[in-house]
C-alpha positions as MATLAB code, in Angstrom:
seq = 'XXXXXXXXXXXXXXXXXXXXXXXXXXXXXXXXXXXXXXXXXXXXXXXXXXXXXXXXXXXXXXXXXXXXXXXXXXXXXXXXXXXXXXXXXXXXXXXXXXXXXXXXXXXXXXXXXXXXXXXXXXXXXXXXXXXXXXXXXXXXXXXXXXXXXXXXXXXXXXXXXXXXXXXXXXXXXXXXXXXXXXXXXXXXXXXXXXXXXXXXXXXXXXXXXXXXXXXXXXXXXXXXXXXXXXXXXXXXXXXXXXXXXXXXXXXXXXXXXXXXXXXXXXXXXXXXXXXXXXXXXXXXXXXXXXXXXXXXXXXXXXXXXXXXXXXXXXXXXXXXXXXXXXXXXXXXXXXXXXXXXXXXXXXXXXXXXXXXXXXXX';
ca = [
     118.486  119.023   88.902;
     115.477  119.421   91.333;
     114.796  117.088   93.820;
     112.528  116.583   96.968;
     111.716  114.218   99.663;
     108.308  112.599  100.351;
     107.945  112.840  104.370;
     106.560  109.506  105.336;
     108.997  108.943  108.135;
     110.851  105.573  108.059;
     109.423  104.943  105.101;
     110.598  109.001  102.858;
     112.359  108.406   99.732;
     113.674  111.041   97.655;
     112.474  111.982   94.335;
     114.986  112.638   91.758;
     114.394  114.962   88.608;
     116.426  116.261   85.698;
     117.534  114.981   81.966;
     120.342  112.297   81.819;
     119.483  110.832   85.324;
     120.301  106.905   84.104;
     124.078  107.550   83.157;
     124.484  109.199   87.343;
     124.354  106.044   89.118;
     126.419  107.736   91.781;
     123.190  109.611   92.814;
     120.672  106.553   92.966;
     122.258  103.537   93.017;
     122.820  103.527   97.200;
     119.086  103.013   97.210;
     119.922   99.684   95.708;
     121.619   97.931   98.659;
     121.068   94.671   97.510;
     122.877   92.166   95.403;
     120.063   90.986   93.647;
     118.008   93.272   91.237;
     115.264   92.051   88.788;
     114.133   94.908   86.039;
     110.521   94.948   85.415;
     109.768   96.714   81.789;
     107.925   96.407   78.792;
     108.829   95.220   75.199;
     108.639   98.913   74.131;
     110.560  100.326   76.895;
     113.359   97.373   77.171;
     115.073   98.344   73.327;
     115.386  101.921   74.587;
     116.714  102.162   77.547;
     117.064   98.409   79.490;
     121.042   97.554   78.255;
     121.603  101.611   79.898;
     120.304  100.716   83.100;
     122.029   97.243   83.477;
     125.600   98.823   82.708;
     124.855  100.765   85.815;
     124.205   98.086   87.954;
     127.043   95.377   86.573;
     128.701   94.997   90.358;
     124.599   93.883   90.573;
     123.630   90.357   89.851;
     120.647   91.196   87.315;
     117.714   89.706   86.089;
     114.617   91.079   84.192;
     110.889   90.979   83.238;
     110.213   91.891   80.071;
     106.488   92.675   79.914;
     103.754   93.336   76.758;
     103.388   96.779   76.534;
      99.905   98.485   77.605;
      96.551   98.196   80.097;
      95.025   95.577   78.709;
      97.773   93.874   80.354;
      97.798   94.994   83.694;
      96.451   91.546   84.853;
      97.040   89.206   87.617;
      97.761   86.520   84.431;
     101.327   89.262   83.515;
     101.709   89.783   87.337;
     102.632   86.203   87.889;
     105.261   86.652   85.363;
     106.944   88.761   87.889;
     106.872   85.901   90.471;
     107.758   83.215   88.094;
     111.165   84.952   87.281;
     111.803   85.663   90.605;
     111.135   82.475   91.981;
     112.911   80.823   89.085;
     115.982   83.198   89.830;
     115.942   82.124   93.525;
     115.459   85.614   94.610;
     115.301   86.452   98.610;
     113.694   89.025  100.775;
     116.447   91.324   99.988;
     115.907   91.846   96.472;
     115.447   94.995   94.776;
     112.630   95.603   91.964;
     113.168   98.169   89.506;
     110.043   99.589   87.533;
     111.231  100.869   84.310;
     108.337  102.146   82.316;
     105.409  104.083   82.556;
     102.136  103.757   85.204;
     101.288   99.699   84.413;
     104.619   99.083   84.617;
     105.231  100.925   87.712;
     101.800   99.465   89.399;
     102.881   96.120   88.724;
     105.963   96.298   89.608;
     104.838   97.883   92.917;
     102.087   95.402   93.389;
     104.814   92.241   92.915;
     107.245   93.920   95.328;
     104.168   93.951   97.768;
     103.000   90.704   97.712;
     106.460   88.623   96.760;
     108.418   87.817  100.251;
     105.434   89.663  102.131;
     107.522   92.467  100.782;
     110.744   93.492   99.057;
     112.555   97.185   97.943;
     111.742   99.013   95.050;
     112.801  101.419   92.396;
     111.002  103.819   90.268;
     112.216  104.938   87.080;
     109.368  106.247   85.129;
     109.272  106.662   81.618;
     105.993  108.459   80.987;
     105.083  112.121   81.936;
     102.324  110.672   83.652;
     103.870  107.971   85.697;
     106.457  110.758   86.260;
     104.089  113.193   87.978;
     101.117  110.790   89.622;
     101.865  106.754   89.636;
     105.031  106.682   90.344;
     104.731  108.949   93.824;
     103.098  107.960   96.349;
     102.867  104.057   96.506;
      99.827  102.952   95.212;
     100.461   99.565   93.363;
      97.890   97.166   91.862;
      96.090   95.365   88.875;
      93.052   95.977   86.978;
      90.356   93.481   87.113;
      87.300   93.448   84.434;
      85.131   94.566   85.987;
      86.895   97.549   87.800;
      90.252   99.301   87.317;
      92.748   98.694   90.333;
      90.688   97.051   92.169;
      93.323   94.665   93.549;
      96.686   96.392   94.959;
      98.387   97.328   97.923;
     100.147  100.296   99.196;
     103.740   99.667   99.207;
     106.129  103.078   98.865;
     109.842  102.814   96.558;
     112.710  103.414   97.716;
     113.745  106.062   95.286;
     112.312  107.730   92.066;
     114.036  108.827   89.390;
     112.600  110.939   87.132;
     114.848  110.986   83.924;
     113.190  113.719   81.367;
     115.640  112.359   78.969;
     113.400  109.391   78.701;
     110.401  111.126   77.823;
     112.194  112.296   74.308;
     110.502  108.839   73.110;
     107.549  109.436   74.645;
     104.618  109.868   71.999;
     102.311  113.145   71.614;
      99.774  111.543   72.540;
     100.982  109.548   75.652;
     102.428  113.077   76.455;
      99.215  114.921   76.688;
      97.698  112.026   78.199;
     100.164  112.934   81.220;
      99.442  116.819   80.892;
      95.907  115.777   82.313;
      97.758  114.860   85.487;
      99.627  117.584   85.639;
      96.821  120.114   85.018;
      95.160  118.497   88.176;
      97.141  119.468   90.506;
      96.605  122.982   89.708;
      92.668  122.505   89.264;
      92.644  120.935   93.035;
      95.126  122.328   94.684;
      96.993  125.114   93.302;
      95.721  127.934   91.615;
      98.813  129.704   91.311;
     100.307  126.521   89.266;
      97.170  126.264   86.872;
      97.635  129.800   85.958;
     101.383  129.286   85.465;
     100.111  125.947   83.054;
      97.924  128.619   80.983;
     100.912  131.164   79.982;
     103.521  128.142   79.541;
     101.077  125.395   77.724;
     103.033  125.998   74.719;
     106.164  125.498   75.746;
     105.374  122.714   77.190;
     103.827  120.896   74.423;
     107.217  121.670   72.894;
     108.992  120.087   75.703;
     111.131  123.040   76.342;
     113.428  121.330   79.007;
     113.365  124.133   81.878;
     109.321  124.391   81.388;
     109.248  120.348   81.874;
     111.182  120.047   85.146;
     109.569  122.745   86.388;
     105.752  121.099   85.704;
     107.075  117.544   86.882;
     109.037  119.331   90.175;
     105.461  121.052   91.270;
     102.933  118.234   90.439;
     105.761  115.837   92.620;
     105.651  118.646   95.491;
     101.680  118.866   95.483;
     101.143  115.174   94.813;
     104.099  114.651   98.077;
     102.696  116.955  100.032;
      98.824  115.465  100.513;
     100.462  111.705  100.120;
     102.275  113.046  103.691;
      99.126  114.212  105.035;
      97.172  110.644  104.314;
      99.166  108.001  103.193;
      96.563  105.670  102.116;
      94.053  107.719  101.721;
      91.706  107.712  104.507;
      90.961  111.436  103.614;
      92.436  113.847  102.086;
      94.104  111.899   99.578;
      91.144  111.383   97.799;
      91.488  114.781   96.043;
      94.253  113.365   93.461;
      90.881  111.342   91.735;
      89.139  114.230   90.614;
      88.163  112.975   87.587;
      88.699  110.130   87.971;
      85.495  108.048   88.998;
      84.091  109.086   85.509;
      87.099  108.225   83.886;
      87.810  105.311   85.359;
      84.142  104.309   83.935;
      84.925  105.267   80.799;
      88.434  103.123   80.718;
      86.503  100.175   81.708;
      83.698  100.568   79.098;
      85.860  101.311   76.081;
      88.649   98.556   77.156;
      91.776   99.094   78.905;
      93.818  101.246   76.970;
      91.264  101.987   74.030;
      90.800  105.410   76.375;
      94.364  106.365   77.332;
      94.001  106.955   81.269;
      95.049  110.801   81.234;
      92.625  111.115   78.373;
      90.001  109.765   80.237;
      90.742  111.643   83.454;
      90.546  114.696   80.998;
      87.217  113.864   80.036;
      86.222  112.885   83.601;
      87.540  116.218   84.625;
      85.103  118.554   82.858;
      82.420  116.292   83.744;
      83.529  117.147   87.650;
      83.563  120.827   86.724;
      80.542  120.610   85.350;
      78.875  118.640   88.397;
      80.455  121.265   90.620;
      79.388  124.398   88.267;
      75.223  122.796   88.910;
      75.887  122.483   92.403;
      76.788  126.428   92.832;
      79.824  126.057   94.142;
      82.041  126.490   90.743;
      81.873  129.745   88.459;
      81.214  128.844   84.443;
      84.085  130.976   84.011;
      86.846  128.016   85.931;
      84.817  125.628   83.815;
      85.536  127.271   81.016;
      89.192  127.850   81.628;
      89.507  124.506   82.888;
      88.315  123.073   78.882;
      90.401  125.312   77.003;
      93.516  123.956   79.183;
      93.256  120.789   78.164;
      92.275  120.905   74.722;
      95.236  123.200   74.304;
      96.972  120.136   75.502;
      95.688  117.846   73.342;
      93.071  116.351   75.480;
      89.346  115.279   75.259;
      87.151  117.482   77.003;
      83.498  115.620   76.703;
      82.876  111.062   76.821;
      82.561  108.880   73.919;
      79.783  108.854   72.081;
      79.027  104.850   72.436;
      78.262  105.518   76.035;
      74.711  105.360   77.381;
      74.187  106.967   81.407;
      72.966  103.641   83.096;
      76.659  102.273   81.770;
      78.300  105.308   83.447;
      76.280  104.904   86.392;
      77.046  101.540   86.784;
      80.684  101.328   86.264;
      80.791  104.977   88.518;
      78.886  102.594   91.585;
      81.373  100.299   91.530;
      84.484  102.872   91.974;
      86.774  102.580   95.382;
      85.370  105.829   96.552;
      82.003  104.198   96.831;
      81.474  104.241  101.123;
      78.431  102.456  102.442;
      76.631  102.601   99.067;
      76.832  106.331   98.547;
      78.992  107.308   95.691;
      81.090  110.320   96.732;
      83.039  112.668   94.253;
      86.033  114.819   94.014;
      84.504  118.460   92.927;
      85.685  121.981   92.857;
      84.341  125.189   95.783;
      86.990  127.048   93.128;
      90.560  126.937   91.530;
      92.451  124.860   93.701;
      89.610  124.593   95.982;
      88.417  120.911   95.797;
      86.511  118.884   98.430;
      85.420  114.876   98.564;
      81.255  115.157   98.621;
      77.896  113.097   98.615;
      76.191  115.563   97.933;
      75.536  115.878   94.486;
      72.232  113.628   93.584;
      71.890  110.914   91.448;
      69.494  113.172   88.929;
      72.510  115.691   88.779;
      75.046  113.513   87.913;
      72.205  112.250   84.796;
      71.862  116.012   84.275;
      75.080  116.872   83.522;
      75.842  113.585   81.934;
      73.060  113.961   79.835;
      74.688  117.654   78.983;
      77.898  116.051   77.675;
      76.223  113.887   75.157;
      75.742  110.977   76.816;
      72.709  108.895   75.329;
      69.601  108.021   78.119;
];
């Protein structure tokens, strides 16, 4: 098993990860020191693995939230479902939420321990590589709204995360790769050393070879805890874990939540970055390059949908959380693991290289 601790002072929790992780309650459940726990999951996740967890906590008294599975459901309409239960349960402020399930079920979750008591403990148990490796670390919580993804949230860190691989034998190919584009990130942004470890072992891990897995969710967790420690809600630094993501986030809300998985979009958002960055001189064709072939090997898109025309991109882009007094700043690349928040690239760039991907005028 590897583990680690995310230093946020009164508020660190330790991160738990390794195969079989649900049947060792010894090991997680003292983060559940209340008597109360409600189970947040989805109706794909619950058949699985829901009746495992609740013979853990039978000393517990136990409720749960079954949700529908997917984005387009990451609502404030599902949210209240949370609250109903609870209520109807006559939950306190010492309740415990458990997030069982990948990234929407972990931001909701999050978002209704937030908000329900002016704030309650929670649990992480992710179920997605993805979730495993970015939304389950680092307590950002929230709901998509039409017109912008998570625009409504809070910050609100768990308690404990447990990282089960085990669960992640369900997982399908292409939710998996969807997570890789996460995971290939961190190396892009922050570690060079880790992308080129991703380039010799992308095989393995698109076999799941066990040791390879634990290994890429262990050093995402340590980059992703390491700049969450530096700017918890991300005044600064933080910002680097989006690159990609203002495109991609675009993209999601153009094609419909979960038409464009999120990693797949990020992956797509990514080489759009690249590209940006490769224009401004401050990225060689060759990282570009290398960057591409690393996540088609992982199953990923590398260029936007077709449907999309560059005054939809640039709309949807001006309306991303990393917008600051009207001027729409970016996560780009000075090199491999090199990456930097910046204004500087002009509108008529961004059309450039959009225009460069395929996007119609």
């Amino acid at each position: 098993m590897k583990n680690l601790e995310l230093d946020l002072g009164e508020r660190s929790y330790p991160i738990f990860i390794a195969r079989d992780l649900l049947g060792a309650p010894d090991l997680w459940c003292k983060y559940i020191t209340s008597q109360q726990v409600c189970i947040v999951t989805n109706d794909t996740i619950a058949p699985l693995y829901l009746e495992k967890l609740k013979a853990q906590l039978s000393d517990k008294t136990v409720c749960e939230v079954i949700l529908p599975d997917g984005e387009a459901y990451k609502t404030l309409a599902t949210l209240e479902q949370i609250f109903d239960t609870l209520l109807e349960e006559n939950h306190n402020r010492t309740t415990t939420l458990i997030a069982l399930g990948g990234g929407v079920v972990g931001d909701m979750c999050g978002f209704a321990a937030a908000c329900y008591q002016r704030g309650v403990r929670f649990v992480q148990i992710p179920s997605t590589l993805l979730s495993m490796v970015d939304s389950s670390v680092g307590g950002k919580t929230g709901v998509n709204h039409p017109l912008g993804k998570n625009m409504i949230g809070a910050f609100h860190q768990p308690n404990c995360v447990l990282a089960d691989l085990s669960l992640l034998d369900t997982l399908p190919e292409r939710e998996f790769s969807a997570g890789l584009a996460e995971v290939i990130k961190y190396g892009l942004i922050c570690d060079a050393p880790f992308f080129e470890w991703l380039e010799k072992n992308i095989t393995g891990l698109m076999r799941r070879d066990t040791d390879l897995l634990e290994e890429a969710v262990y050093r995402s967790c340590v980059n992703k805890a390491e700049v969450v420690a530096e700017d918890e809600r991300e005044g600064g630094r933080r910002a680097i874990l989006n690159l990609g993501h203002t495109f991609g986030h675009a993209i999601e809300t153009a094609e419909g939540y979960g038409n464009w998985l999120h990693g797949e979009a990020v992956s797509a958002g990514m080489v759009l970055a690249m590209a940006l960055s490769v224009e401004l001189g401050w990225l060689s064709d060759d990282i570009l390059v290398r960057g591409k072939m690393l996540l088609q090997l992982s199953g990923l898109p590398v260029a936007p949908p077709e449907n999309m025309d560059v005054d939809q991109f640039l709309q949807l882009m001006g309306r991303d959380k990393k917008v600051l007094d009207g001027r729409l700043r970016l996560v780009l690349l000075k090199g491999l693991g090199e990456s930097v928040v910046s204004s500087d690239a002009p509108v008529e760039m961004i059309v450039q290289v959009l225009r460069a991907a395929g996007v119609r005028a």
